[in-house]
DOPA-33739 format. One record per residue (C-alpha): x, y, z; residue number from 1. Coordinates in Angstrom, 1 decimal. Example, Ala and Ser with C-alpha at 12.3 -4.5 7.8 and 13.67 -1.06 7.14 Angstrom:
residues 2
r c1: 12.3 | c2: -4.5 | c3: 7.8 | n: 1 $
r c1: 13.7 | c2: -1.1 | c3: 7.1 | n: 2 $
END
This chain:
residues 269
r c1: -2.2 | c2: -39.4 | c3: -56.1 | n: 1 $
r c1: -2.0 | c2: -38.2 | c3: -52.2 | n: 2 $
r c1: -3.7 | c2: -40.5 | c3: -49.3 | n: 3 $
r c1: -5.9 | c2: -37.7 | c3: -49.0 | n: 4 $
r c1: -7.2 | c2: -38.1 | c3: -52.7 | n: 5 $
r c1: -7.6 | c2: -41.9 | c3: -52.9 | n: 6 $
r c1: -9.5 | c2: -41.6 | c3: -49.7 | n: 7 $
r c1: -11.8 | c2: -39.4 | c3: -50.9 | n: 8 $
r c1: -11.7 | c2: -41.3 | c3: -54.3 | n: 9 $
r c1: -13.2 | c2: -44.2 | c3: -52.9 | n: 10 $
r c1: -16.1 | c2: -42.6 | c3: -50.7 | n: 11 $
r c1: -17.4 | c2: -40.8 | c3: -54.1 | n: 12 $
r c1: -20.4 | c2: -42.2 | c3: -55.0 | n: 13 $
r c1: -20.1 | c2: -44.2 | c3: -58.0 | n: 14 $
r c1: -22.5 | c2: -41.5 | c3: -60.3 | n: 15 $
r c1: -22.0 | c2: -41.0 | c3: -63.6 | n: 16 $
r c1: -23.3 | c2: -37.7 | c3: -65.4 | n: 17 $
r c1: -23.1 | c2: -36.3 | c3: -68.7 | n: 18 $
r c1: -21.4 | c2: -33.6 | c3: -69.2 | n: 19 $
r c1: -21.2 | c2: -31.9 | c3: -73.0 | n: 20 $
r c1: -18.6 | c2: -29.9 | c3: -74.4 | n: 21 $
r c1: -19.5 | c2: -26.7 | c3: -75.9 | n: 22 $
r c1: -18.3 | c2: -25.7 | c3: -78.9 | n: 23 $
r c1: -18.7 | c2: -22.3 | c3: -80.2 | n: 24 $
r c1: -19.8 | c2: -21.8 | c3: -84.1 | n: 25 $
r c1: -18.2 | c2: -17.9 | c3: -83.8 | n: 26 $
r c1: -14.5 | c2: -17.3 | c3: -85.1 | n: 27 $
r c1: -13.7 | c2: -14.2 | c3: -82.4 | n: 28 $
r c1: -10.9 | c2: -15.6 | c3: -82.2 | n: 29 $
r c1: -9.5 | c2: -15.3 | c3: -86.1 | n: 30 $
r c1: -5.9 | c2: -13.4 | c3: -86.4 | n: 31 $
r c1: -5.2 | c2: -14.1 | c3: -82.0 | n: 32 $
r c1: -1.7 | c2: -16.1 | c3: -81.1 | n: 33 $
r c1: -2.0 | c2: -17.4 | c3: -77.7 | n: 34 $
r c1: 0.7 | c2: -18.9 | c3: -75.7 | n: 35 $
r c1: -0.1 | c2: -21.3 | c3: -73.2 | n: 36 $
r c1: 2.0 | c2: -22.7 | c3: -70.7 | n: 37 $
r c1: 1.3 | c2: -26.3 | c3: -69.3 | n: 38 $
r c1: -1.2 | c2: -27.0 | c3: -72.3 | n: 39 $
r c1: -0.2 | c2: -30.5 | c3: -72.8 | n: 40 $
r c1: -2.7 | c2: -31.6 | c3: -70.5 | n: 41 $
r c1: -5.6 | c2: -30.5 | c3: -68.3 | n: 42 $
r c1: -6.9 | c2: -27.8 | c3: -68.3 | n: 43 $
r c1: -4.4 | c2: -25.9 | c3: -70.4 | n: 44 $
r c1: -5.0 | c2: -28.2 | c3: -73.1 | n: 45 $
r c1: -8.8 | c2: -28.1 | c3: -72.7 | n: 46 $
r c1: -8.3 | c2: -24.3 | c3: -72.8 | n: 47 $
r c1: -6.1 | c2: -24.5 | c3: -75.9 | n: 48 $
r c1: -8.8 | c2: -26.8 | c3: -77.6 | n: 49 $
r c1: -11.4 | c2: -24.5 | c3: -77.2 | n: 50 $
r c1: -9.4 | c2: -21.5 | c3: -78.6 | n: 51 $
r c1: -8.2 | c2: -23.0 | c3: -81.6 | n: 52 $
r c1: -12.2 | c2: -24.3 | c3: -82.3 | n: 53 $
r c1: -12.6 | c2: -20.3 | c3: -82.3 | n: 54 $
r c1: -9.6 | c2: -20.1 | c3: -85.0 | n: 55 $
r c1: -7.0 | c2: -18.9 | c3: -82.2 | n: 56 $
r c1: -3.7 | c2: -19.8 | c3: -83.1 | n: 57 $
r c1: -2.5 | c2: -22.3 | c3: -80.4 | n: 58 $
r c1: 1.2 | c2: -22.6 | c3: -79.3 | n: 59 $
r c1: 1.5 | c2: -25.1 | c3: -76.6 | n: 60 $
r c1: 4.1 | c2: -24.6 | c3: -74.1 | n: 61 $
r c1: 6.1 | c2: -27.3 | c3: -71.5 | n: 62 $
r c1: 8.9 | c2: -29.1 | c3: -70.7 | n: 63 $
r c1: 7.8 | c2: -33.1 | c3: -71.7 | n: 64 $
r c1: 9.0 | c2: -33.2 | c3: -75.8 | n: 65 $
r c1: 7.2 | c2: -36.4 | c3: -76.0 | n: 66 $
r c1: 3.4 | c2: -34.8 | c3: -75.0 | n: 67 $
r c1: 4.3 | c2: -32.0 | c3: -77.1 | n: 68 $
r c1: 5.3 | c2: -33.6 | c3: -80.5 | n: 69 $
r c1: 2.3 | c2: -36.1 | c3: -79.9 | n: 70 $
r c1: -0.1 | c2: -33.1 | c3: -79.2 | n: 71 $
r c1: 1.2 | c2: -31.5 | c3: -82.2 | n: 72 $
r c1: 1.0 | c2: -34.3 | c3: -84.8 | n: 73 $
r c1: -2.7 | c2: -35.5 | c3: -82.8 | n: 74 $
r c1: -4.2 | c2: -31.3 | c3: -83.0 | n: 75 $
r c1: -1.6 | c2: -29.4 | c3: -85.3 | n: 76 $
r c1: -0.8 | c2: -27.4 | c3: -82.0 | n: 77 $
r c1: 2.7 | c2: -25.4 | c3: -83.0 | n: 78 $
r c1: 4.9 | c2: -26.4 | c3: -79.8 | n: 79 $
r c1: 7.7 | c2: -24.7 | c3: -77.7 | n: 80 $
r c1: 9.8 | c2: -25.8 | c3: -75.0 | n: 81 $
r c1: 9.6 | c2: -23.0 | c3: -71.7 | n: 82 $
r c1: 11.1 | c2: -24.6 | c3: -68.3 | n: 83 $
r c1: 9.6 | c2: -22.7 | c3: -65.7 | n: 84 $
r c1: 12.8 | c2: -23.6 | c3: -63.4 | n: 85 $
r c1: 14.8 | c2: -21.8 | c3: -65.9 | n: 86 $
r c1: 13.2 | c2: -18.1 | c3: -66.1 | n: 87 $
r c1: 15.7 | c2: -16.5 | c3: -68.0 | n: 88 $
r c1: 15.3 | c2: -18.8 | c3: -71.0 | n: 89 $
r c1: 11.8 | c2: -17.2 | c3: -71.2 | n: 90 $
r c1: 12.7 | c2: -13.9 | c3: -73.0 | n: 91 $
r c1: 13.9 | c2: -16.0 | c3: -75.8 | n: 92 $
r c1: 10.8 | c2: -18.2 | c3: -76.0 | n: 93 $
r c1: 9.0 | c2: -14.6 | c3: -76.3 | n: 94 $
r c1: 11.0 | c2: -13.9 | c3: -79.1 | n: 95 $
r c1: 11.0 | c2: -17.5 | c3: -80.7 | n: 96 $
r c1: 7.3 | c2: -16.7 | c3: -81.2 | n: 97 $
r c1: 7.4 | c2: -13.2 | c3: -82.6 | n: 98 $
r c1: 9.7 | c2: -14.6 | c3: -85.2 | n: 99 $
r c1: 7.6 | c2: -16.8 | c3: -86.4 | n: 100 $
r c1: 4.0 | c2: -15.8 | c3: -85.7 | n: 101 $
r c1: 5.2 | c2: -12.0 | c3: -85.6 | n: 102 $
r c1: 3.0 | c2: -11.0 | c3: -82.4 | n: 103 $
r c1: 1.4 | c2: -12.5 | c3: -79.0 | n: 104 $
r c1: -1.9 | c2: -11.5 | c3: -78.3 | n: 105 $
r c1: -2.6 | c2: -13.8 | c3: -75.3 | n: 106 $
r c1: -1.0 | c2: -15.3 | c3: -72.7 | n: 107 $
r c1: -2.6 | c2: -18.1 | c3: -70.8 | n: 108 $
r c1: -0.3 | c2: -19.7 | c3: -67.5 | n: 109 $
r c1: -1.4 | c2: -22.8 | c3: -66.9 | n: 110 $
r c1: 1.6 | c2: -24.6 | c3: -65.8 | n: 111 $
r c1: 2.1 | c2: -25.6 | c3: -62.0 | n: 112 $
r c1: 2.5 | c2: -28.4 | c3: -59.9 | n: 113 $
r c1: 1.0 | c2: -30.1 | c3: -56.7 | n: 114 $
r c1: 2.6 | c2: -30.8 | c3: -53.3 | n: 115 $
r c1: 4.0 | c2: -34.5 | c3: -52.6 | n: 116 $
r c1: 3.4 | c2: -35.7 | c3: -49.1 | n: 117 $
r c1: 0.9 | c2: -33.0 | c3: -47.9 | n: 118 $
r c1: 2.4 | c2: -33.1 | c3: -44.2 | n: 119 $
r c1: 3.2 | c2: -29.6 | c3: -42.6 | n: 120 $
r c1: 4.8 | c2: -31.5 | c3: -39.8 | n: 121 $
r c1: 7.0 | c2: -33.4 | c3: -42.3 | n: 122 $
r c1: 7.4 | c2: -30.9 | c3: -45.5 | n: 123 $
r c1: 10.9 | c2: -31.3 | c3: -47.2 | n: 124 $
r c1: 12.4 | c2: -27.7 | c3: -47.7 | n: 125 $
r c1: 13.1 | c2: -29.2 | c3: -51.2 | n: 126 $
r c1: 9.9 | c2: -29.6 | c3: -52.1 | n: 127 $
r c1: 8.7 | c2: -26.6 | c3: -50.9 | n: 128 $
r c1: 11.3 | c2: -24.5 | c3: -53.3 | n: 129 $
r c1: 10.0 | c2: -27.2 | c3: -55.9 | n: 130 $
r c1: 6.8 | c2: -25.9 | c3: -55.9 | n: 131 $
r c1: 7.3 | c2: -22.5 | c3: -54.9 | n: 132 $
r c1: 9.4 | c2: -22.4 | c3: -58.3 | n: 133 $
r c1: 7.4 | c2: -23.4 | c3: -60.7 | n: 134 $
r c1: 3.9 | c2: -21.9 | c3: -59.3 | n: 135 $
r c1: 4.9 | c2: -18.3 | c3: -58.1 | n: 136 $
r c1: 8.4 | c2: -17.5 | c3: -59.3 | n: 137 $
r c1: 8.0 | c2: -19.3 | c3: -62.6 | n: 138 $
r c1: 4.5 | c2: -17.4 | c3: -63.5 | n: 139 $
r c1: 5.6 | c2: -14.5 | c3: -62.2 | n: 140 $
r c1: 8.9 | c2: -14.0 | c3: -64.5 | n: 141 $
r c1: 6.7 | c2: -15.6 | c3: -67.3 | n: 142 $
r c1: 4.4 | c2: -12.5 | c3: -67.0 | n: 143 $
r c1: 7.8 | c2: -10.4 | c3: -66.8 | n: 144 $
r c1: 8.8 | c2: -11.6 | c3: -70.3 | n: 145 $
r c1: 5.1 | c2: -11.4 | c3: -72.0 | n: 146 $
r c1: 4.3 | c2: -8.0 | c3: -70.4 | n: 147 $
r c1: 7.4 | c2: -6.5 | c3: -71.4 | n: 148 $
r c1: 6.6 | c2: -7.9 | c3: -75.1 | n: 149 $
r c1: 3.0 | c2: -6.3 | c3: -74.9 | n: 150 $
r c1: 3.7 | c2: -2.9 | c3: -73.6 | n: 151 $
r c1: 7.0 | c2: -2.4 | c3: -75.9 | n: 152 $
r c1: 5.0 | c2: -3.1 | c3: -78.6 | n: 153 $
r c1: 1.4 | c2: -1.7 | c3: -77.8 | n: 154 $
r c1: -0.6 | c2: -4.9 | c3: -77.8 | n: 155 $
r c1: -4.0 | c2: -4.4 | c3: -76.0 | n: 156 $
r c1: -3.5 | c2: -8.6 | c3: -75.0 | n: 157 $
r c1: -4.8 | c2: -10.1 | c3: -72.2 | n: 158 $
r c1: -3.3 | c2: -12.5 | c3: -69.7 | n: 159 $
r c1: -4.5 | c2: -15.2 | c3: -67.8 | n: 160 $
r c1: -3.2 | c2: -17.4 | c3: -64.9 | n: 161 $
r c1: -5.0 | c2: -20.8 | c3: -64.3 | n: 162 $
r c1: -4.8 | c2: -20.6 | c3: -60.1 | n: 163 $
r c1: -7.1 | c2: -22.7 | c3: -57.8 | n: 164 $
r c1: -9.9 | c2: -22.5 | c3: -55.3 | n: 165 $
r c1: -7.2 | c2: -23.3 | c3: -52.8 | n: 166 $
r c1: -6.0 | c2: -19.7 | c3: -53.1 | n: 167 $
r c1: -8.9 | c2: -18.5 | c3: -51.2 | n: 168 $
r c1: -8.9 | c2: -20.9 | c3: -48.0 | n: 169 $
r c1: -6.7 | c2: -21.5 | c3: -45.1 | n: 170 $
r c1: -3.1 | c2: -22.4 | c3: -46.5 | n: 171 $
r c1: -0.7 | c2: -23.9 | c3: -44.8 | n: 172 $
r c1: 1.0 | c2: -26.2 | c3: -47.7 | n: 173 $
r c1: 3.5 | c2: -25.2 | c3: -50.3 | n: 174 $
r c1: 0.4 | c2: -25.9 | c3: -53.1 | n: 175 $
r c1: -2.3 | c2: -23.5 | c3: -51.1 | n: 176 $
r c1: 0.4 | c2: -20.8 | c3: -50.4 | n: 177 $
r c1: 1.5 | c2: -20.5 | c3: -53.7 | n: 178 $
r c1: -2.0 | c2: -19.8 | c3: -54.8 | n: 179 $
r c1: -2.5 | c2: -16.8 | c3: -51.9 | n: 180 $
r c1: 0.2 | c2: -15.6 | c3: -54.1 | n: 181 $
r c1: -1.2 | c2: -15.9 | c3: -57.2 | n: 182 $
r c1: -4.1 | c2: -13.9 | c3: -56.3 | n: 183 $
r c1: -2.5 | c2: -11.1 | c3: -55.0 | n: 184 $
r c1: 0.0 | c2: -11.2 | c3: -58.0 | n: 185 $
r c1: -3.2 | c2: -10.8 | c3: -60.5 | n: 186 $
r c1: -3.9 | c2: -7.9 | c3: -58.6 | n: 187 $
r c1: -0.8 | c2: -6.2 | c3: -58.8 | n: 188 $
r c1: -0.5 | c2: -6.8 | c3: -62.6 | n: 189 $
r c1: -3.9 | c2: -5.9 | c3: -63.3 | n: 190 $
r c1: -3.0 | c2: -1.7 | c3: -61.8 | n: 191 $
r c1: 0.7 | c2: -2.0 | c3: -63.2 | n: 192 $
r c1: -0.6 | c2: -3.0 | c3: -67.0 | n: 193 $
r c1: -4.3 | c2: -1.4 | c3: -67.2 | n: 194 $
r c1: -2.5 | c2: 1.9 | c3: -68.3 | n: 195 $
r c1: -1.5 | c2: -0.1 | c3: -71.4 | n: 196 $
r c1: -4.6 | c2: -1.6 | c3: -72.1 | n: 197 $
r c1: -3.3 | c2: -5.1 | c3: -71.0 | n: 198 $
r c1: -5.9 | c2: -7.2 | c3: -68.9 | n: 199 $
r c1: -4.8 | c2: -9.4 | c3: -66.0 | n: 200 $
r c1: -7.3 | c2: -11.8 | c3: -64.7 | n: 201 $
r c1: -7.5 | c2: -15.5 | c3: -63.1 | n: 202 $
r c1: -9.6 | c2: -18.1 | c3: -62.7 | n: 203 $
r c1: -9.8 | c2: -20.2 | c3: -59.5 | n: 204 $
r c1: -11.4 | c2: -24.1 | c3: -60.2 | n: 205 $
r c1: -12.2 | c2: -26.3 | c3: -57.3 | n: 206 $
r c1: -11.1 | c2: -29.7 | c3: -57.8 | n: 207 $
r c1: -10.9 | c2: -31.0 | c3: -61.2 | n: 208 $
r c1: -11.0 | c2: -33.9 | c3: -63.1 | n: 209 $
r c1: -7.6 | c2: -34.3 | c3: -64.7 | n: 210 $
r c1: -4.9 | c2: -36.4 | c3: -64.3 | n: 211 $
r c1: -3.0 | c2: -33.8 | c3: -61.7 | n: 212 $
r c1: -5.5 | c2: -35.5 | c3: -59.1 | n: 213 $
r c1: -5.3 | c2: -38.7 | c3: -60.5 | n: 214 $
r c1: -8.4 | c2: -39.0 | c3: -62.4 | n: 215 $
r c1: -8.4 | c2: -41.3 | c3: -66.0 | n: 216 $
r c1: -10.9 | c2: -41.0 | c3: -68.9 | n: 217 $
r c1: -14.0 | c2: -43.1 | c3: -68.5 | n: 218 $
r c1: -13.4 | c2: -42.7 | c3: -64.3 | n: 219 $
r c1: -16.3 | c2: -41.4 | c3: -62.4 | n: 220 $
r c1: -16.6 | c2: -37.7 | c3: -61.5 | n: 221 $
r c1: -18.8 | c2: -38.0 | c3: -58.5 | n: 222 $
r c1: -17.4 | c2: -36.2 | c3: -55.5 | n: 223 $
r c1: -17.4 | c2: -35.6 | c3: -52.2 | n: 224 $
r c1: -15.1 | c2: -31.7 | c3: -52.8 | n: 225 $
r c1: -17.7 | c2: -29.9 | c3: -53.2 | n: 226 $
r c1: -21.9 | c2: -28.8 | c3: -52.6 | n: 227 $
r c1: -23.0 | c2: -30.3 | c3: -55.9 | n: 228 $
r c1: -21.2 | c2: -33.6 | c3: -55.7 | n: 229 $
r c1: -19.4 | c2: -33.8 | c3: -58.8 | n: 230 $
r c1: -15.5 | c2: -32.7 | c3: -60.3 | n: 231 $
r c1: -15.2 | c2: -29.9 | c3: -62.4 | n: 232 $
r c1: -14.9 | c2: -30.6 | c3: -65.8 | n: 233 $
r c1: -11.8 | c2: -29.2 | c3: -67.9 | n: 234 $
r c1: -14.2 | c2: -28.3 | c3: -70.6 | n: 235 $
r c1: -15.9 | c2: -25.8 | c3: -68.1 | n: 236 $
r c1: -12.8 | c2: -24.6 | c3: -67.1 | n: 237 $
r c1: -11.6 | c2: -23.8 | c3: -70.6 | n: 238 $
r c1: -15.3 | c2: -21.8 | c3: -71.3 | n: 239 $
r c1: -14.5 | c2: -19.2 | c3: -68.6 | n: 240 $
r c1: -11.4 | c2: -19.3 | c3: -69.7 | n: 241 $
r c1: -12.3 | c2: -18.2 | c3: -73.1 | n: 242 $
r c1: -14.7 | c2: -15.8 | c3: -72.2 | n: 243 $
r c1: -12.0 | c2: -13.8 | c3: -69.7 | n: 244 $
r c1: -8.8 | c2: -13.3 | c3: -72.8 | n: 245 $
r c1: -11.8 | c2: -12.8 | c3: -75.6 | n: 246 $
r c1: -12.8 | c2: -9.3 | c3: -76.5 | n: 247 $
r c1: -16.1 | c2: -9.5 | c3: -74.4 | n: 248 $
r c1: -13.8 | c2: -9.9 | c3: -71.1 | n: 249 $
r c1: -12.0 | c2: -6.3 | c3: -71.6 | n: 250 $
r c1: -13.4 | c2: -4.7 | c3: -68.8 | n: 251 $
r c1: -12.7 | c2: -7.5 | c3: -66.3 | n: 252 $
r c1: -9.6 | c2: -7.2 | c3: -64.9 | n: 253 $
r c1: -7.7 | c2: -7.9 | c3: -61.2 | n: 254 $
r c1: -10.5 | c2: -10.6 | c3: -61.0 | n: 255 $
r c1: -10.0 | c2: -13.8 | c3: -59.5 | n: 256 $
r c1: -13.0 | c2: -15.9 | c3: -60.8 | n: 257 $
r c1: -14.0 | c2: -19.1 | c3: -58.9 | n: 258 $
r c1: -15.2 | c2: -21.9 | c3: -61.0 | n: 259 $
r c1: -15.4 | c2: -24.7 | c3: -57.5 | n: 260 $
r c1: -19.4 | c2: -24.8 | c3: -56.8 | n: 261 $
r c1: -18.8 | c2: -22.1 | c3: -54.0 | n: 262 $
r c1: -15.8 | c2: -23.5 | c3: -53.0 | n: 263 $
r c1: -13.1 | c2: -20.6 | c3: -51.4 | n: 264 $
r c1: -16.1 | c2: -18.1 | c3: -51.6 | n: 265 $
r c1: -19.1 | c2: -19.4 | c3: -49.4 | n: 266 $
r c1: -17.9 | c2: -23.0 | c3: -48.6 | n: 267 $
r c1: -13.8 | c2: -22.6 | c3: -47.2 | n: 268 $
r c1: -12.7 | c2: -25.2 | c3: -45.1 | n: 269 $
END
C-alpha cells in the first residue's frame, strides 16, 4: 500500500454500511465458457463468481499456482496458468481451452498491476516497463490471441477489459497512462471486430475495495475518493460486468463505462 493510500486510509471516516450481493435466479448464462484473466482475486474473481451463479463456465486465469489450485478446490473454478510477461505462450492457452471446453465465448481481462513508488520525479524505467507490460502490452496481445480464435471460428463473443477511472483523468504515472491506453485500445477493437459480431467494451471503477489497495475483509469502506464517501464494492463491479458480455449488452460496444460515483466523468482531479 502507497503513502498516498494509508494517508487517505486513516482520514476515512470509520462508517460501516451494508452492502448486499446480488445474485441472479436467471441461468443466461447456461452453455457460455469465459476466460478471465487475473480472476484469483478482486474484481476478476467477484466477476467470475457472479458468472458461474448464472451457470457460466468459469476458467480462472494467472500466474500464482497456489491462489489458483485453492480457488479451484474452494469454487470448482477449472484453472490455467497465462503470464502476461510472456505473450506468446497465450495462443496455446487459447487452444488449451478449446481442447477441452471446445469453444470461448467470453473473454474478460482483468489482470493488471499498480505503480510502486508513485513519484514522477523518481520513477524507475524498470518499473515503468513493469507496468506497461502487463497493463497494455499484455491485454493487448491477450485480445490478439482471443480475437483471432473468435473470428476464425465465427463466435459472436464478447470481450471485456477491467480498466479504471484513472483512464479518464490527468496521467502522469505508469498506472494512469496505461489506462489512457486502455481506453483508446477498446475503441479500436470495438470498429476492427464489430464486422464479426464480436463486442469490445470496458468498464472503468473508481477506487475499490480489494486487496490491490490494500483493503482486508471486515475493513471499513468509508472513503474520502470519491462524492458519496464510500469504496466501490467488487460485487458492483462484477454486476456491470455481467450485464456488458451477457446477451442484453450486444449493442454496447467501444464503451468505456464508469462505475467511480462520477469519478473521471464529472469529478477529475
Amino acid at each position: 500500500m502507497g503513502i498516498k493510500t494509508k494517508i487517505k486510509k486513516l482520514l476515512s471516516r470509520k462508517e460501516y454500511m451494508p452492502i448486499f450481493h446480488p445474485v441472479s435466479s436467471n441461468k443466461e448464462f447456461r452453455g457460455k465458457v469465459a476466460l478471465i484473466s487475473g480472476g484469483t482475486g478482486g474484481i476478476g474473481l467477484a466477476i467470475a463468481k457472479s458468472l458461474f451463479e448464472s451457470e457460466c463456465t468459469v476458467i480462472i486465469a494467472g500466474t500464482n499456482e497456489k491462489k489458483m489450485d485453492s480457488i479451484q478446490k474452494k469454487m470448482g473454478f477449472d484453472t490455467i496458468i497465462m503470464d502476461y510477461f510472456n505473450p506468446k505462450s497465450f495462443e496455446e492457452v487459447i487452444s488449451t481451452i478449446i481442447m477441452k471446453y471446445g469453444k470461448l465465448d467470453i473473454f474478460i481481462n482483468s489482470a493488471g498491476v499498480h505503480t510502486e513508488n508513485v513519484d514522477f520525479w523518481a520513477m524507475d524505467p524498470d518499473e515503468f516497463d513493469r507496468i506497461m507490460n502487463v497493463n497494455l502490452k499484455g491485454t493487448f496481445f491477450a485480445c490478439q490471441s482471443v480475437g483471432k480464435y473468435m473470428k476464425n471460428n465465427k463466435i459472436k463473443g464478447k470481450i471485456l477489459l477491467v480498466s479504471s477511472s484513472r483512464g479518464s483523468e490527468p496521467a502522469w504515472s505508469p498506472y494512469g497512462i496505461s489506462k489512457w491506453g486502455l481506453k483508446g485500445l477498446v475503441e479500436g477493437l470495438a470498429k476492427m471486430f464489430i464486422p464479426y459480431g464480436i463486442n469490445v467494451n470496458s468498464i472503468a471503477p473508481g477506487s475499490t475495495a480489494t486487496e490491490l489497495i490494500g483493503i482486508k475483509k471486515g475493513d471499513s469502506i468509508s472513503s474520502i475518493e470519491n462524492g458519496m464517501n464510500r469504496l466501490i464494492m467488487p460485487d458492483e463491479v462484477a454486476t456491470l460486468a455481467k450485464l456488458l458480455v451477457s446477451d442484453a449488452g450486444s449493442m454496447i460496444d467501444g464503451e468505456t463505462v464508469h462505475i467511480s460515483a462520477g469519478r473521471g466523468t464529472f469529478d477529475v482531479r
